[in-house]
N, C-alpha and C positions, 0 to 999 in steps of 0.2 A: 446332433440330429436326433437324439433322445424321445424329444419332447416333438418332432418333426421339423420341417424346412420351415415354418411359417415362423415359427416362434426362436430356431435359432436364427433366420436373418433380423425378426423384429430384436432381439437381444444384442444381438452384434451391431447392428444401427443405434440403439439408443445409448452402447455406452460408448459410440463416438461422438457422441453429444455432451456440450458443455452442460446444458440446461439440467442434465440427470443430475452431474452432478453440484452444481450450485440448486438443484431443489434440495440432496441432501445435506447440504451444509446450510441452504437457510432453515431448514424444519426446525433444525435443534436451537439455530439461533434465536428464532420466531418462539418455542417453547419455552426457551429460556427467561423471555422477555414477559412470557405471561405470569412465569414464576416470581420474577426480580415485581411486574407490578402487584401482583397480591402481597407480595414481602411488602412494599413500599404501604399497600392499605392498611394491611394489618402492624403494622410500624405503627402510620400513625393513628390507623385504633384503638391501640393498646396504649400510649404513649411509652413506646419507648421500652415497657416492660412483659411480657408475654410468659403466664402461667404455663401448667402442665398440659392443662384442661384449654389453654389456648391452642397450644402447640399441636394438640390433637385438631382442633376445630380447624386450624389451621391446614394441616395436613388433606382434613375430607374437602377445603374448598378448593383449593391447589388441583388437588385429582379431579376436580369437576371442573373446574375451569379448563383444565387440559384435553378433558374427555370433549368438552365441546369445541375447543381447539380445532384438535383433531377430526372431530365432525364436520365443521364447517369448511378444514381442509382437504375432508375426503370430497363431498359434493364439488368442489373446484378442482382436483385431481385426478379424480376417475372419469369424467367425461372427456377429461384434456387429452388421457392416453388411452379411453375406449372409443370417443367417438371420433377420432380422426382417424382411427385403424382404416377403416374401408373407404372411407370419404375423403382422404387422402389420395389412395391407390387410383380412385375414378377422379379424382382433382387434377394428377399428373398421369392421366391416362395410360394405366399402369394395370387398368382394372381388368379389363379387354383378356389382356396377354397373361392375365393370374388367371382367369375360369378357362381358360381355353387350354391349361396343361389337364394331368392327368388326377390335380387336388379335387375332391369333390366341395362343395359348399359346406359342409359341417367342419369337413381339415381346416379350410379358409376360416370359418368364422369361428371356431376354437381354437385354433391357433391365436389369431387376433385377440382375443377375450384373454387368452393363459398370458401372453406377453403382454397387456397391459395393468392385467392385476400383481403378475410377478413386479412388472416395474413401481407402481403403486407398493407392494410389498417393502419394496426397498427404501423406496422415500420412507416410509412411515417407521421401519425398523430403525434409523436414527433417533427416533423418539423414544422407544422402550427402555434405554437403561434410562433414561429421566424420569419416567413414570416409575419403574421399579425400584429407585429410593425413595419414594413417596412412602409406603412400610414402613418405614424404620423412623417417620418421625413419629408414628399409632394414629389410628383415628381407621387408617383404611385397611380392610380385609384382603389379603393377596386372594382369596375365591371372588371377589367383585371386582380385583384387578380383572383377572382370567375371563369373565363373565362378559365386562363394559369389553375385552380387546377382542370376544368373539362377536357381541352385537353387533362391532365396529366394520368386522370383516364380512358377516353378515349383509350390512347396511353396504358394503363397497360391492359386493356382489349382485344386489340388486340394482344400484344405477351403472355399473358393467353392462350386465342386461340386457338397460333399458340406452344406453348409450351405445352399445353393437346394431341391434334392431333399427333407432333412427339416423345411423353414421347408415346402413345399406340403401337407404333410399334420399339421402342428401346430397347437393348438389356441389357443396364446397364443404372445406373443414371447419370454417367460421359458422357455418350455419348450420352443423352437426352439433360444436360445441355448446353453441347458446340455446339451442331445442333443448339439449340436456342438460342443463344445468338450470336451463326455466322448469321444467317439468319436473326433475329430481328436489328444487328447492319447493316447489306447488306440494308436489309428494308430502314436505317433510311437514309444513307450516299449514297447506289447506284446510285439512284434515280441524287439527288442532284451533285453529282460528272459526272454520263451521260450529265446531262443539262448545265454543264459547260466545259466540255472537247468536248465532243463526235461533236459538232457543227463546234469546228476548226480543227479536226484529222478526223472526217470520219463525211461531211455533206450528202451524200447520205445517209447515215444509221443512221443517224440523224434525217432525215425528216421522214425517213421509218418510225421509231420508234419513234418520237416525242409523237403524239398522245396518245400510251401508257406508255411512260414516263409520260408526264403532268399528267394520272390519280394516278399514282404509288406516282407522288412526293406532288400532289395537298392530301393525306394518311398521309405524314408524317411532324412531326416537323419544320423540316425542310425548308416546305413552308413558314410557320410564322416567321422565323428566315429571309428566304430572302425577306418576305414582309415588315421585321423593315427594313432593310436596303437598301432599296429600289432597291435591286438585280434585280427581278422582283414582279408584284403586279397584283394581281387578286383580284378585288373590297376592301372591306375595310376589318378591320383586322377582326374582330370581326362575318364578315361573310364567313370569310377563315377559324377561327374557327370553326365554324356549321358546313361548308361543311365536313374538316377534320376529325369530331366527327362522322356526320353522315356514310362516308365510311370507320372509323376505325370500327366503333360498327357493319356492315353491313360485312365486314371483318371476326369479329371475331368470326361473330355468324355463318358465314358460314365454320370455323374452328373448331368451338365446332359442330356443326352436322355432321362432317366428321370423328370426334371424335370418335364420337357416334356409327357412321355404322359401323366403322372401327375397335370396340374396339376387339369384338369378333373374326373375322377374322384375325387380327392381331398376338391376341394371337395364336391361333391354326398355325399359319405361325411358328410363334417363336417355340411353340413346335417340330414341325418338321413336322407336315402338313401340308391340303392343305390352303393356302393362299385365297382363297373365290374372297376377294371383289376387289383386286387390283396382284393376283398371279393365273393365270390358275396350274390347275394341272398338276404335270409332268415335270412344269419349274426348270430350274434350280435354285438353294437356293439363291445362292448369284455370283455376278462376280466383276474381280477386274481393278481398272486402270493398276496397274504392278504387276507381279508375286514376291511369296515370296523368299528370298533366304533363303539357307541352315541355319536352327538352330545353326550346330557349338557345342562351347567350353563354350558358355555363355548364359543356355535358359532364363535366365530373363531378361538380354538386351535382346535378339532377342526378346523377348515376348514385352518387352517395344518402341521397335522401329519397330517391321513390322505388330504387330497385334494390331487389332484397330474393332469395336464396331460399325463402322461407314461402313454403305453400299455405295455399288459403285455408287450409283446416290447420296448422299450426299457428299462421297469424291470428287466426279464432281462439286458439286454445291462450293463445300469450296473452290475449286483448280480456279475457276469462280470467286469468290469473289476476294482472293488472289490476282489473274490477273489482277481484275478489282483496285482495292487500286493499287498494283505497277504501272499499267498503269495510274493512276490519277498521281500519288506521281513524279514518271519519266517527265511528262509533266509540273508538276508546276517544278520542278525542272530544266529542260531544261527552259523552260519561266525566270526564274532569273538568271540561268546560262550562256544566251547566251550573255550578252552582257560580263561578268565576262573573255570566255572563248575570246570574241573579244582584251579586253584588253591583255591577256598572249599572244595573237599573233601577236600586236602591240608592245610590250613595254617587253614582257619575265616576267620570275617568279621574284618575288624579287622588282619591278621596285617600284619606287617613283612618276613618274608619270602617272598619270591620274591611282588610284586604285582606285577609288568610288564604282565601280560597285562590285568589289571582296569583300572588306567592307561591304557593303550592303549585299553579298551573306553570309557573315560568321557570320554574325547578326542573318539575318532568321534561319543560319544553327542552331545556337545554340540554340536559341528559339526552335526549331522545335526536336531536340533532347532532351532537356532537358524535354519535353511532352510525347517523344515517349520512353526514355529509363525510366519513371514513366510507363509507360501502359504495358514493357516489364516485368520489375521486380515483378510487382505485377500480373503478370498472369503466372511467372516463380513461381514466390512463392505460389500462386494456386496450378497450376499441384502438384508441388514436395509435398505439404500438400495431396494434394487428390490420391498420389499414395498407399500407406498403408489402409489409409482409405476406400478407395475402396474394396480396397482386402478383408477387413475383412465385407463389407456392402454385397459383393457379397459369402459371406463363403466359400473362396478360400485358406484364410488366414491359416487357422490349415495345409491345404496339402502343403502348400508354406513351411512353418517352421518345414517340417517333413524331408524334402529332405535333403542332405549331405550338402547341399550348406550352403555357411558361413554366417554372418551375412552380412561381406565386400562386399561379393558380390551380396547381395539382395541389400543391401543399392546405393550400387554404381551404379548398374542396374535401381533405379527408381531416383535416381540425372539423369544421363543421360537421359533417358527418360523423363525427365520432362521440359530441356533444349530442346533437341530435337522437342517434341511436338510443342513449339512456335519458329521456328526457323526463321522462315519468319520475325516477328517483329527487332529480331538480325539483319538478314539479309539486310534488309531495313536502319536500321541505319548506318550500315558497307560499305552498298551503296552509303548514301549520303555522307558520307567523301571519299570516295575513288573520288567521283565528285567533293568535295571542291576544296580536293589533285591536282585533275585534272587539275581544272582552275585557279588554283594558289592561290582559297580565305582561305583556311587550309595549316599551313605550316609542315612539314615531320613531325616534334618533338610533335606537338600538333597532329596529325594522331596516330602518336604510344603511347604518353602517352593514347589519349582518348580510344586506341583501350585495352589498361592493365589495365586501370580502370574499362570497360564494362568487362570485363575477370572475373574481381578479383571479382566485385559486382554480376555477372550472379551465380559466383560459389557457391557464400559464401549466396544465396538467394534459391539455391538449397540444401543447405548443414543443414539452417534452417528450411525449409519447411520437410524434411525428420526425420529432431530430433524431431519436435513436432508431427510430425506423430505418431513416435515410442512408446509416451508416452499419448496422447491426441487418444481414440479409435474411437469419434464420427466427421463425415464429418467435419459437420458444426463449432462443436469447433476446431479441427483441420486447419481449413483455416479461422476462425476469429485469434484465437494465433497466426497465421505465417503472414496473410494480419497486425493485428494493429500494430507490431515492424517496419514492413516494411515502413509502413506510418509517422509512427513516426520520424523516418530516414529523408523519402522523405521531409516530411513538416520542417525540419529542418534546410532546406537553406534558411529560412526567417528569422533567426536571424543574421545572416551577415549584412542585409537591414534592419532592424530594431535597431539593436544597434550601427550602424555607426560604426564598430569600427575593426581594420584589425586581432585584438589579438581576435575577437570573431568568425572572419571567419575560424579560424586554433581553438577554442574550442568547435563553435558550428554549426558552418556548415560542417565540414568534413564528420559528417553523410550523407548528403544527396547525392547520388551517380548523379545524375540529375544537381544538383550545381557544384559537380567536374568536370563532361564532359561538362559542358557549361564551366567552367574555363582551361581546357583542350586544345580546341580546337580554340587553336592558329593562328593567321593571319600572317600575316609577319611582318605588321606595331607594333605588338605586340611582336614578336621577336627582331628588332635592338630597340625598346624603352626598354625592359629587359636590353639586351646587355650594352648599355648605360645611363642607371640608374645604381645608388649603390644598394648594397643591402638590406640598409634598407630607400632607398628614396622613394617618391612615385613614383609608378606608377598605371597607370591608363589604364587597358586593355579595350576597346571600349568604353573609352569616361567616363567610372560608377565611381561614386565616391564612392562608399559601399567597393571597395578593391582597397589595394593601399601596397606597397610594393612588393618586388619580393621575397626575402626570406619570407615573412607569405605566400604567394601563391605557393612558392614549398613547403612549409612544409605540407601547408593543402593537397596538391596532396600526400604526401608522405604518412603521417600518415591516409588517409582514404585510401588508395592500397593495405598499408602493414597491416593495421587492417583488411581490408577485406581479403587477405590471410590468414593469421593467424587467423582469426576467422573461415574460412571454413576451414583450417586444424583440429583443435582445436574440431570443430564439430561432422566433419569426425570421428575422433580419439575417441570421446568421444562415439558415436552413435555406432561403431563398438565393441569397451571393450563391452559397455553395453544391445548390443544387445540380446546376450543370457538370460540375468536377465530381461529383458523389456517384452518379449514376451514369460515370462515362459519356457524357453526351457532348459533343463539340460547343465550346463555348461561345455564347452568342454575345461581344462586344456590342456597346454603344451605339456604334456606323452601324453594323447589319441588322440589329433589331429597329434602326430608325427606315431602312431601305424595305427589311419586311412591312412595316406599315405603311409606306406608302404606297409599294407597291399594292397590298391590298384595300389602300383607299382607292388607287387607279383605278383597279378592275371594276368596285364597286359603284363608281362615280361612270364608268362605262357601259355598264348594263345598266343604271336606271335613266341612259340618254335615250331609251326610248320605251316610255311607260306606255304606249297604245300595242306595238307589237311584242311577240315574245323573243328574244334571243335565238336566235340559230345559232345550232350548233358549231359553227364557223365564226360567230360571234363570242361564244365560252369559249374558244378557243384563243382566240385573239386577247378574249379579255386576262385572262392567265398568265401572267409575268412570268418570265423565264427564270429561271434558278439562277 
C-alpha cells in the first residue's frame, strides 16, 4: 500500500494474468527476431564475410532497428494498459462504487496512470540486457543508449496521458483502446508526413500552419529519426532529445490534469446526466457523421457494422487521420508513378523498351505491400479476438447466447465485423495495385493472383481470431493466442532467404502471407521470363537469387491460398458444431432446430391471414408457440 490502494490492487491483478507474462516472454523473443533478421541481411550483404568497419555498421543498425521496435511496441502497449484503466472500471460497472469511497479523482487517476506505466516498465525491461550488449560489438555510444531509452520513456508517458484522459470518458475498453492508438499513431506520423507533403500540394497552407507543425513535430520521434538522416536538423541530436522530452512530459502532464477534472464529470455524462465540465445541460447526447440504416434480418451484423462506441467528434478526428495517411500514401505513390505512367504512354503495356521506371515502381510496390499486408493481418486478427471477448468484458454476453440466434450467425456476424472495422488498411493496398495495374508496373495475372491471396489470408485470420475467442474468455489472452500464430506465419518468409534453397520456399515460406503477395505481384518482365524458362529452370523474378524456379513458385502460391481456404473453412465449420458446447448453451439437435422453424413459420403464416386488419393482441398471443 506504499504507492496507495489503486495501484497495489492494479499490481496484484495484473500478475494474476497470464497475458503479463507471455507479453514478457514474447518482447525478448519478438527482439530477438529483429536481431536474427538483420544477422540474416547483413549475411547476405556481405557475402558471408563481415569486416571491422562492418561489424560496427552493423551494430549502429541493429540498435536502430530495436529502437523502433520498441517504439512501435510502446504505441500498442501503453494504451493497452492506460486506456482500459478507467474504461474498464465503468465497462463492469465498477466505476459508480470507486468515486463514491473516500479516493479523490487525482488518487483514481494517478494510481491508474503509476500501475500501467509500472506494468509497461516491466514488459520493456526484458529488452534491456539485449540492447545492452549491442556496445560491445562498437558503433554505439552507451550515452545514446541512455538517451534513445529516456526519449523512449518520455514518449510512454505522453500516450499514458493521452490514453488516461480518453479511457475517462469512453464507453467500453475497445473503444478506449483504438482512440488511443489512432491518435498516438496520428501524433507520431501526422506531423512528419505535413512537413513532407503539404509544402508541394498546398504551400499557402503550409506556411499558414508551418509554425505549428514545427512544434507538434519538434514532440515526436520522429524529429530524431529526420535529424539522423539529415532530412532536417535542429541543433545537435542530443539537444533535440531534451527538447522533445521536455514537451513530451509537459504534454502529458497537462493530459493527466484533464484527466483529473474531467473524471467526475465524465462519468455522470456516461450515466445519462448532465455532462459538467465539457457538456452544457439539455445538449444533446451524442450526434452522428451518417445516419443508422434499418436493423433488418441480421442484428448482430447490423450491431457489428453501424454501432460503434466511438462519438461523433472522434469518428471526425479518425475519418482526418484516414484522409490524412491516404492523402500522404496517393502523393508518394503519384511521385514514383509518374514517370512509370510516362513510359505506358510512350512505348504501351508490355513494351521492352525503356521499362526502368515501371521496374523500379513494382520493387517499391512490393516492398511497400509486404509491410502493409503484416500491419493489416495482425490488426484483423485483433479485432476478430476482441469481438467475443468484449462481449463477455462488457456482461452482454449471457443476453447475446440467450436469443434464438444460432451459433452461425453470431460467429459470422463478428468475422464480418472484424474485417469490416479495418477496411481502410485493405482498402489501401487494393489501391496501390490497381495503380501498378494502371501504369503497367503489375501485370493482370499477378493483380488477381495477389488480390485471392489477401482474400483467402484476410478470411482465414478472421476465421482464427473468432475460434480462440470462443474458447480463451480473457481479452488479453485471447488476442495474445491469435496475434503469436499470426506472427509466426508472418516471420516465416525468412527461411526462403536464409536457406538458399527454392524446395524451402514451397515448405517454409508459404506461411507467410506477406512473402506470397510480394511473390504475387508480377511485372511483365517477370511474366515472358516465366513463359520462357522451363519448368523447373531457374528463374529469377527481380534480380533475387533466394527463388528460382517457376514450378516451386506456383506451388508455394498454390499451397499457401488453398491452405488458407481450407483452413478458414475448416474453422468456420469447427467454431459453429461447437458453438453450443463452448459457451454452455443447451444443444440444439436436428429434431428441435427443425420444430423451431416451423413453429415460427406457423406464427408467421398466421398473422399475415389477415393483411386488411391489425392483430390483436389475443391474436400475438395465439400466434406464439409454446415452448
Amino acid at each position: 500500500m506504499l504507492l496507495g490502494p489503486i495501484v497495489a490492487s492494479e499490481l496484484r491483478t495484473s500478475a494474476r494474468r497470464a497475458s503479463s507474462y507471455s507479453k514478457r516472454a514474447g518482447l525478448p523473443g519478438l527482439a530477438l527476431l529483429v536481431i536474427a533478421a538483420n544477422v540474416v541481411w547483413w549475411y547476405v550483404f556481405s557475402v558471408g564475410a563481415m569486416s571491422i568497419r562492418d561489424m560496427s555498421r552493423f551494430g549502429e543498425m541493429t540498435f536502430a532497428t530495436l529502437m523502433g521496435f520498441q517504439l512501435v511496441t510502446t504505441i500498442f502497449l501503453v494504451p493497452e494498459a492506460a486506456a482500459k484503466a478507467i474504461a474498464e472500471e465503468n465497462e463492469r460497472r465498477r466505476l459508480g462504487t470507486l468515486l463514491s469511497t473516500r479516493l479523490s479523482a487525482a488518487e483514481v487517476v494517478l494510481g491508474k496512470l503509476a500501475a500501467a506505466l509500472l506494468q509497461y516498465a516491466w514488459w520493456m525491461a526484458s529488452v534491456i540486457p539485449i540492447v545492452l550488449l549491442l556496445p560491445l560489438l562498437g558503433g554505439v555510444d552507451p550515452r545514446i543508449v541512455v538517451l534513445a531509452y529516456a526519449g523512449l520513456a518520455s514518449t510512454a508517458f505522453l500516450l499514458a496521458g493521452l490514453s488516461i484522459l480518453l479511457s475517462t470518458g469512453a464507453r467500453s475498453v475497445r473503444a478506449a483502446i483504438h482512440n488511443s492508438i489512432g491518435l498516438g499513431t496520428a501524433w507520431l506520423v501526422g506531423p512528419f508526413f505535413f512537413a513532407m507533403i503539404a509544402p508541394r500540394l498546398w504551400p499557402k497552407l503550409a506556411n499558414w500552419l508551418w509554425p505549428l507543425n514545427t512544434w507538434l513535430l519538434a514532440s515526436t520521434p520522429m524529429c530524431v529519426v529526420m535529424n539522423l538522416f539529415s532530412v532536417m536538423r535542429w541543433g545537435t541530436l542530443a539537444g533535440q532529445i531534451g527538447w522533445m522530452i521536455v514537451l513530451q512530459v509537459a504534454c502529458g502532464t497537462l493530459f493527466v490534469l484533464l484527466a483529473i477534472v474531467r473524471l467526475r464529470p465524465a462519468y455522470r455524462y456516461l450515466q445519462g446526466g448532465d455532462g459538467g465540465l465539457f457538456r452544457r445541460r439539455g445538449a444533446p447526447r451524442r450526434w452522428r457523421l451518417w445516419p443508422r440504416p434499418r436493423c433488418g434480418n441480421d442484428p448482430v451484423l447490423w450491431k457489428e457494422l453501424h454501432t460503434s462506441n466511438v462519438g461523433g467528434l472522434l469518428q471526425l478526428m479518425n475519418l482526418l487521420v484516414y484522409v490524412g495517411l491516404f492523402a500522404g500514401l496517393a502523393w508518394a505513390v503519384f511521385y514514383f508513378a509518374k514517370p512509370a505512367f510516362l513510359e505506358v504512354l510512350a512505348n504501351g503495356y508490355g513494351s521492352r523498351v525503356n521499362d526502368i521506371a515501371r521496374i523500379e515502381l513494382n520493387r517499391g510496390l512490393r516492398s511497400l505491400t509486404a509491410a502493409l499486408v503484416m500491419i493489416d493481418l495482425l490488426v484483423i486478427a485483433g479485432a476478430a479476438a476482441e469481438g467475443m471477448a468484449t462481449e463477455r468484458a462488457r456482461e452482454t454476453w449471457d443476453s447475446l447466447i440467450m436469443t434464438p440466434l444460432s451459433g452461425h450467425e453470431i460467429l459470422r456476424a463478428k468475422r464480418i465485423g472484424a474485417v469490416s472495422k479495418w477496411w481502410g488498411v485493405s482498402f489501401g493496398i487494393v489501391a496501390l495495385w490497381t495503380v501498378g495495374l494502371a501504369v503497367g508496373a503489375v501485370h493482370p495475372l499477378g493483380f488477381v493472383a495477389a488480390l485471392l491471396a489477401l482474400a483467402a489470408a484476410t478470411w482465414f485470420t478472421a476465421a482464427l481470431g473468432t475460434y480462440v475467442a470462443l474458447y480463451i474468455q480473457d481479452l488479453g489472452q485471447a488476442t495474445t493466442w491469435t496475434l503469436l500464430p499470426v506472427l509466426l506465419l508472418v516471420f516465416s518468409a525468412a527461411a526462403p532467404f536464409l536457406l538458399q534453397s527454392s524446395t524451402a520456399m514451397v515448405f517454409l515460406g508459404v506461411g507467410s502471407i506477406p512473402f506470397i503477395e510480394w511473390l504475387s505481384l508480377l511485372s511483365y518482365p517477370d511474366v515472358r521470363a516465366a513463359i520462357h524458362a522451363g519448368a523447373w529452370q531457374a528463374w529469377k523474378p527481380m534480380g533475387t537469387t533466394a527463388i528460382s524456379g517457376v514450378t516451386y513458385c506456383i506451388a508455394a502460391y498454390l499451397v499457401a491460398v488453398i491452405a488458407n481456404w481450407f483452413g478458414a473453412l475448416y474453422l468456420n465449420r469447427c467454431a459453429d458444431n461447437q458453438f453450443d458446447a463452448a459457451v454452455g448453451r443447451p444443444l440444439r439437435t436436428p429434431d428441435l432446430e427443425r420444430s423451431r422453424r416451423d413453429d415460427e413459420r406457423l406464427a408467421a403464416e398466421t398473422l399475415l391471414q389477415r393483411p386488411t386488419q391489425g392483430p390483436k393482441p389475443t391474436d400475438l398471443l395465439e400466434a406464439v408457440p409454446s415452448a
